[in-house]
C-alpha positions, 0 to 999 in steps of 0.5 A: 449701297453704291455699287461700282460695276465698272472703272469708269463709274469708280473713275467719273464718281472721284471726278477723274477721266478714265485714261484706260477702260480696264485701269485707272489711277483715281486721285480721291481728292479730286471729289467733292463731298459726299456721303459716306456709305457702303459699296461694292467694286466689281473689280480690284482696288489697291487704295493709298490713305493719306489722311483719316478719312473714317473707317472701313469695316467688313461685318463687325470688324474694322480695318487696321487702316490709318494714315499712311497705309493700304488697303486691297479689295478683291472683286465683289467685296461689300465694305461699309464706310463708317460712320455711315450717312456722315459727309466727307471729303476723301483723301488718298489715291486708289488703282483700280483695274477689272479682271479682264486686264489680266485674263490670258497673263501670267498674272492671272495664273498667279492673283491668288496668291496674292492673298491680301486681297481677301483680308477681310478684317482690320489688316491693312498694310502699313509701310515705311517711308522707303516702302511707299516711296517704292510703292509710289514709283509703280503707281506713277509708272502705271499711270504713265503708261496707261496715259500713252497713246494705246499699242501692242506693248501697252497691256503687257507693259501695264500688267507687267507693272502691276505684278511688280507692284503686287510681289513688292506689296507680298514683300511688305506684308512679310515684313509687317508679319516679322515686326509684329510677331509679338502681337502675332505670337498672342494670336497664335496662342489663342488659336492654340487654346481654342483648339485644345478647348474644341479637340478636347470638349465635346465640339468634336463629337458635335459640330465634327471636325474643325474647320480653318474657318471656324477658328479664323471667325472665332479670332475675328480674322479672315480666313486666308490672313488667318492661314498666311499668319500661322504659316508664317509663325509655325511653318505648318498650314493651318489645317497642317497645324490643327491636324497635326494636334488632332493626331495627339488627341486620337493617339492617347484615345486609341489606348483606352480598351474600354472603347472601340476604335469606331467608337473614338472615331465618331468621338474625334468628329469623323463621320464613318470610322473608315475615313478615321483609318485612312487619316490615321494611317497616312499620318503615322503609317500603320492603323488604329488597330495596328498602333492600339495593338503595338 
């Protein structure tokens, strides 16, 4: 596995001088052939593909990632570009900075946010004509001022730049989730019929209460795209969401007489039946006990 610890090996590797040692804009064509393989970038890469150029996949799910789309990796990502072993000529071009860039910047306050830096699976960003001609000019703009002779406003205008860059690519992404909301809405229904199917059976009992996680893995989505895509369709957080329908399940259950309330507390996969009354309470205001007995 290749690893990238710094942006000059990245920058030396596609045969590009390093302009900055903490960012650079890496034109991959500049390369020559070579094997396709896994890797690790101990920084952020924003990639732009311009041809295909194989895969990239995380564990056993690819990128949606054609000709014309983006691509992020967060610090420490190992990705597999397949077919692996298999000679190639890369395409495209990537902006690469370290975490120390940002450090004592607002945009450090701010990078998780940024989300899409954690889509491990097969969510690329796909932009029109008049996206990437935007994204195009913050890319230009970025390499113009790193290739500026070094001074006091040379950080703060370079990181002033790439967080433009980063709210432009949020804005995107919110498009993209609007115009496949139909592919998206399948999703949601899934999620909804995994849930019924946990809240309802005996995983709750078993495996204890459902984790944003556990259904993000069992869609072959990662966590946080899984998150912003049901924010997005519903209005709720996902934990929100799966709360919110474990409510319904406890409300029906506390009626049943047959059964005490610790009883349907460890059924719901609560550990201890205090922190059953003290969800239940927050939620709806009054207790088990109380609601059971009204």
């Amino acid at each position: 596995m290749l690893i990238y610890d710094t942006i000059k090996k990245y920058s030396e590797m596609f045969s590009n001088p390093m302009l900055h040692p903490l960012i650079n804009v890496v034109d991959l064509s500049r390369s020559q052939m070579w094997p396709r393989t896994r890797f690790m970038m101990e920084f952020y890469a924003i990639v732009i593909k311009d041809s295909r150029c194989g895969e990239f996949r995380y564990g056993n799910q690819y990128y949606d990632y054609d000709e014309g789309t983006i691509v992020f990796f967060g610090p420490n990502q190992v990705v597999t570009h397949e077919p692996e072993g298999e000679m190639h000529q890369p395409y495209g071009t990537a902006l690469v900075f370290h975490p120390d860039l940002i450090r004592g910047t607002s945009l450090v306050k701010h990078i998780q946010d940024y989300s899409f830096f954690s889509y491990k699976t097969n969510e690329a960003l796909h932009v029109s004509e008049k996206e990437r001609v935007l994204v195009d000019i913050c890319f230009a703009n970025i390499e113009a001022e790193i290739k500026q002779n070094l001074d006091k406003h040379s950080r703060m205008l370079i990181v002033a730049n790439l967080e433009l860059l980063l709210k432009y690519c949020s804005r995107f992404y919110d498009r993209q989730f609007i115009t496949r909301e139909a592919v998206n809405h399948g999703v949601i229904e899934k999620f909804e019929q995994l849930l019924q199917g946990y809240l309802t059976g005996e995983k709750l009992k078993v495996n204890g209460l459902p984790s944003v996680a556990y259904f993000a893995d069992e869609l072959h989505l990662s966590p946080n795209y899984f998150g912003d895509l049901v924010k997005k369709e519903t209005g709720k957080t996902a934990l929100e969401f799966m709360q919110l329908k474990l409510l319904e399940v406890a409300k029906e259950r506390i009626f049943d007489n047959t059964k005490s309330l610790s009883e349907i507390s460890y059924e719901l996969g609560f550990k201890y039946p205090q922190h059953f009354t003290r969800f239940f309470k927050q939620k709806v205001g009054v207790t088990p006990h109380e609601y059971r007995m009204n």
